[in-house]
Short mmCIF file of the C-alpha atoms (twelve columns), coordinates in Angstrom:
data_MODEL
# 
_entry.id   MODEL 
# 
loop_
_atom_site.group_PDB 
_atom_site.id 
_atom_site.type_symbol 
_atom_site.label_atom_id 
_atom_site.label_alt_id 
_atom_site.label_comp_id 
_atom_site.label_asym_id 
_atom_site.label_seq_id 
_atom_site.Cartn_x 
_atom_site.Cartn_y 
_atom_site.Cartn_z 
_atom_site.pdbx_PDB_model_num 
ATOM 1  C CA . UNK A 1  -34.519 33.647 6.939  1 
ATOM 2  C CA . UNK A 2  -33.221 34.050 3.159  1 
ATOM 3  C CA . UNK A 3  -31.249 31.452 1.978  1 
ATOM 4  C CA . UNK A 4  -29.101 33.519 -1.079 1 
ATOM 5  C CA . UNK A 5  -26.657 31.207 -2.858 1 
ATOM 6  C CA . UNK A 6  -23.384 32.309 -4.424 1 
ATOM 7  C CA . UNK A 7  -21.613 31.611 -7.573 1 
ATOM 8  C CA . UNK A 8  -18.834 29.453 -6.884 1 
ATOM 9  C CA . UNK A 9  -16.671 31.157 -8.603 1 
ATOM 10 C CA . UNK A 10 -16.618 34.697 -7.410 1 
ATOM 11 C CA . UNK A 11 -13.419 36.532 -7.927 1 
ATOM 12 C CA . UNK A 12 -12.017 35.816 -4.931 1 
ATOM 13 C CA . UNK A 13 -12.503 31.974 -4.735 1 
ATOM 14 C CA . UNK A 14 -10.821 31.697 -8.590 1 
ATOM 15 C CA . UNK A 15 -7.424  31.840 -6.730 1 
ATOM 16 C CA . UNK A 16 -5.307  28.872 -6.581 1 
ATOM 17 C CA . UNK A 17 -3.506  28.069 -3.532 1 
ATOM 18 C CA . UNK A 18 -0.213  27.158 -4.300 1 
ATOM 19 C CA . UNK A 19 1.760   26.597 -0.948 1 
ATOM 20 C CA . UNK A 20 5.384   27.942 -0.704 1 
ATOM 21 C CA . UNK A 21 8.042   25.595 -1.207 1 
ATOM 22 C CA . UNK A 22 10.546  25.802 1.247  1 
ATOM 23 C CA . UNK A 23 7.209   25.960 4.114  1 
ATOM 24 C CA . UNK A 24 5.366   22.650 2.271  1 
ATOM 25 C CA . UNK A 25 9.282   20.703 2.879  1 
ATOM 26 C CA . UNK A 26 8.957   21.992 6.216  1 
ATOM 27 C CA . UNK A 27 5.054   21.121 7.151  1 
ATOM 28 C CA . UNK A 28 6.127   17.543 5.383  1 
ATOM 29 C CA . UNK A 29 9.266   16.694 7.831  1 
ATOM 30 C CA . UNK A 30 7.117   17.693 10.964 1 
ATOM 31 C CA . UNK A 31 5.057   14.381 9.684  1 
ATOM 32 C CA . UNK A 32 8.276   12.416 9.384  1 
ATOM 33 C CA . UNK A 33 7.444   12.127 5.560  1 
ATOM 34 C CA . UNK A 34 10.172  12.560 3.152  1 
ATOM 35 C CA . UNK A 35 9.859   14.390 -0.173 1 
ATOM 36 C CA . UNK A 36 12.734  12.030 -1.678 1 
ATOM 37 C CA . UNK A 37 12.418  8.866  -3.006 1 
ATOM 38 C CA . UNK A 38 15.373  6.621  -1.386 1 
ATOM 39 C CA . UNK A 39 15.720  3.363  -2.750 1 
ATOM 40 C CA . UNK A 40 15.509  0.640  0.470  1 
ATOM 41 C CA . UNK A 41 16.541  -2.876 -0.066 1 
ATOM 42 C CA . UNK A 42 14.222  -5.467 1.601  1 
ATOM 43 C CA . UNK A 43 16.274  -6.517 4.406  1 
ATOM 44 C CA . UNK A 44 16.125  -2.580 5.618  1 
ATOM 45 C CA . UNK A 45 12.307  -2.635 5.276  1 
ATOM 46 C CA . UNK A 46 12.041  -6.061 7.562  1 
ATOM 47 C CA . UNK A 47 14.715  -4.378 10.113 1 
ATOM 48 C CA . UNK A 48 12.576  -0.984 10.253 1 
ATOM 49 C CA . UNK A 49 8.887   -2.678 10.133 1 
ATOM 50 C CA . UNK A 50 9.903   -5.477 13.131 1 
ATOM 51 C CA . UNK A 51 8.484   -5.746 15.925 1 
# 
């Protein structure tokens, strides 16, 4: 069994994946992240984090 190593960086792995915008907003709401920044006071935080 030969064991041949590559370069790595051939051709086709120089490519950088940049993901499309509009499908990265998507792919991030599905996790119920949020690509905004909102501002939240501390008396939101305690109401959402209570248990």
């Amino acid at each position: 069994m030969n064991n041949k190593k590559t370069k790595a960086n051939t051709p086709k792995t120089n490519r950088l994946f940049v993901p499309n915008p509009q499908n990265f907003k998507v792919s991030v709401s599905y996790e119920g992240l949020d690509l905004e920044i909102k501002p939240t006071t501390l008396a939101e935080l305690k109401r959402k984090y209570s248990r």
